[in-house]
C-alpha positions, 0 to 999 in steps of 0.5 A: 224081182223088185226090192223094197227100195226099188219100190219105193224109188229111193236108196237104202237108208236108215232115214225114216223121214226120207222113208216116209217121204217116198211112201207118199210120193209113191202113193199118189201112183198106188191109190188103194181103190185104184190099184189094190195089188200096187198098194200091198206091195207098197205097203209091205215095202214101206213096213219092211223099210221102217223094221230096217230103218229101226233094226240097222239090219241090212236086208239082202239085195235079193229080198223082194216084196211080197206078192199076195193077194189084198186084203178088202180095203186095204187102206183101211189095213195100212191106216190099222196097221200104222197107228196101233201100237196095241192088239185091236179088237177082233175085226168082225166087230167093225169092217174096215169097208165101212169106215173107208166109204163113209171117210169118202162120204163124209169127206165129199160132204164136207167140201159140198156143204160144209155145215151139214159135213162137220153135222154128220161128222159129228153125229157118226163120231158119237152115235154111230162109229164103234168104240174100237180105238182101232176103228177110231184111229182108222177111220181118222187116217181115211177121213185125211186121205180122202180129204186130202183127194178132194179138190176145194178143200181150204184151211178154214174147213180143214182146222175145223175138222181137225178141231173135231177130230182132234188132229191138232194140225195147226201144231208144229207136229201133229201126233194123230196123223203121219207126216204123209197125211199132214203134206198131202193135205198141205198140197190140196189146201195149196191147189184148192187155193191156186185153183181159187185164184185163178177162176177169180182171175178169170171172173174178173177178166170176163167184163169189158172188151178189154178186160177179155184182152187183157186175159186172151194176153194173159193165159191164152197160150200163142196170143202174140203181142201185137204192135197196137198192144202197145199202144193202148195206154197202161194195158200191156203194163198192167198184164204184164204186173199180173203175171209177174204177181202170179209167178211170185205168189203161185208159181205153180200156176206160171205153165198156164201163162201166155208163154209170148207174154212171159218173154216181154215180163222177161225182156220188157219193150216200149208201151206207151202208159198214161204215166208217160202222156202225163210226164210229156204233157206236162214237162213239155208245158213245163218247158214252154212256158220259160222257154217262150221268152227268148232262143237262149231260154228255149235252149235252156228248157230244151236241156232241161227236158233232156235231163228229165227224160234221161232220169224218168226213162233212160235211168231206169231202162240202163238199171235194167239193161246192166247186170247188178253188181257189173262194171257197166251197172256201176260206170251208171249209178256212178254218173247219175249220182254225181249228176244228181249231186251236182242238181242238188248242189247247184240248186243250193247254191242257186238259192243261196245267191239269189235275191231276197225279197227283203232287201237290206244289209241284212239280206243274207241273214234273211235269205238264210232265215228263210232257207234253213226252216224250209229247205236245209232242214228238211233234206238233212233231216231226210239224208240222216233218216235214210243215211244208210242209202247214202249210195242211192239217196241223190238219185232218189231225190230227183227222181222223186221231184220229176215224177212227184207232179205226174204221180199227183195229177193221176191221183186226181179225179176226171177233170180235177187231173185236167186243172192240175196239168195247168196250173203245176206246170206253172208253178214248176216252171217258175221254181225251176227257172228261178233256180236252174236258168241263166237269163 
């Protein structure tokens, strides 16, 4: 014969807390209406646990629960039982029936239209429920039960019944409902929100071609991710940004992904993005435009391009590939923050020696006049505001300047963005050559 320990799944122990957490593991396998006989049985393990638990009277190993038949409604008698501290009224004056199937009514009203709900709710709490504090304490257990059975249920409906009710769930600790009911009430609220979730997904998804691609690669299970995927620009990133917000925000919800597609979150390949056409198209114009003069500056701007794509894509696809914290991790960050030193260092230098547009005996006074407003001040003032990064600031500071331009021109709108990708290019060019070419 089972034990009370056996029933409820877990060891002997003096812990109510544990006690009360197995009872509501449990009960989602013994619903009352689904199976009374399991229900009493967990009922009266539950009982003999707290009398144990409160008495530290070890219980012989032979003890076994009692097998009689329920009582009708026996949640209703767990929900008496739990919260009377104090004898009840004779229970012919209410019927626990009753208030079980109205708790049911109301519950499914009040997910179905929520104004009529908490309206009748009302009317019953003052009208037509007996006065009985043991039929009020009842059916206030039986209303959480059934609520928290009801798919829908959010925590604007459940604060406002528990205003009525006087729950007093938006507290640390509630005194009128158990722990049990507060947690299954937590976990509808949290399934009613994923469920929401993803049929907006799913809506927003439903559109264009497309977007139907976009969802088939999200949650259609055994959808390969086909070479031409990737060559659509931004699609496969932006599927890809979706499931990783998902697996972050609702990680219940990750089994329903395209599992095909969670091993390119995990292992992410080549696509092409508009970001990348952008960043040739531009550093490629970029590059043209001084390297045109002769084969010793087309050399130079051929270098140039291999230092921008070395920190636009090589930099951050040798972060990924390199366990943080490594050897390998850090021979990487070790090179380019001495490369991006260097950039930086000679670009100070470069300008410093440079000519003046002011020539004179005063040239130097004049070319530092100009520098340390415009240029020394603002990255002293932007390495001590972020002196703490020390370790990552060069690295930052280049990458900003490459991707600076590609960021810009997608802000643009259609045709704007076409004006731009002339016109910086340009002026790019100019810096860059003034600074970084021998001529």
């Amino acid at each position: 014969m089972a034990t009370i320990w056996d029933v409820l799944g877990i060891e002997p122990t003096t812990d109510e807390r544990e006690i009360r957490r197995a009872y509501a593991r449990e009960l989602k396998q013994r619903r009352p209406a689904d199976d009374p006989q399991g229900f009493q049985e967990l009922r009266e393990a539950f009982d003999s646990a707290k009398r144990y638990a409160s008495s530290f009277i070890t219980l012989p190993e032979e003890e076994t629960v009692a097998r009689e038949e329920p009582e009708p409604t026996p949640m209703a008698a767990y929900a008496h039982s739990l919260t009377l501290e104090q004898p009840a009224l004779p229970e012919a004056s209410w019927s626990r029936d009753v208030l079980w199937h109205r708790a049911q009514r109301l519950a499914t009203l009040l997910i179905s239209d929520e104004l009529s709900g908490l309206g009748e709710l009302h009317e019953y709490l003052d009208n037509e429920i007996h006065d009985a504090l043991a039929a009020r304490q009842a059916f206030s257990l039986m209303l959480a039960e059934s609520l928290s059975e009801q798919p829908g249920l959010n925590r604007s409906l459940l604060n406002e019944v528990s205003a009525v009710m006087d729950w007093q769930i938006d507290r640390y600790h509630s005194s009128q409902l158990p722990d049990w009911a507060i947690f299954a009430l937590e976990e509808q609220i949290t399934h009613s929100e994923q469920e929401d979730y993803w049929q907006a997904l799913a809506a927003r998804y439903a559109g264009s071609r497309l977007a139907q691609l976009k969802w088939r690669l999200l949650a259609e299970k055994g959808t390969p991710v086909r070479w031409w995927v990737r060559l659509i620009p931004d699609l496969l990133q932006q599927v890809v940004k979706q499931a990783s917000e998902i697996r972050r925000q609702y990680p219940d919800l990750q089994e329903r992904l395209n599992p095909q597609l969670l091993n390119e979150l995990d292992k992410p390949g080549l696509a092409i993005s508009w970001g990348a056409i952008i960043a040739i198209l531009f550093w490629g114009y970029t590059a043209w435009l001084p390297g045109q003069a002769s084969p010793k500056m087309a050399l130079q701007s051929g270098l140039m391009l291999a230092v921008v794509a070395t920190f636009i894509w090589g930099y951050p696809a040798l972060e990924r590939r390199f366990e943080a914290g490594g050897a390998a991790h850090k021979y990487v960050h070790a090179f380019f923050w001495l490369a991006s030193v260097s950039i930086i260092a000679v670009a100070f230098y470069s300008i410093l020696r440079g000519g003046s547009a002011w020539p004179g005996k005063d040239a130097l006074a004049t070319r530092m006049l100009v520098i340390v407003p415009f240029l020394v001040i603002p990255v002293v003032w932007a390495l001590w505001q972020r002196r703490g990064e020390w370790r990552t600031l060069p690295i930052t500071i280049i990458v900003v300047f490459l991707m600076f331009p590609i960021l810009f021109i997608r802000q643009l709108p259609p045709l704007v963005n076409l004006l731009g990708l002339m016109l910086l290019p340009m002026l790019y060019g100019i810096l860059i050559e003034m600074t970084f070419f021998v001529k």
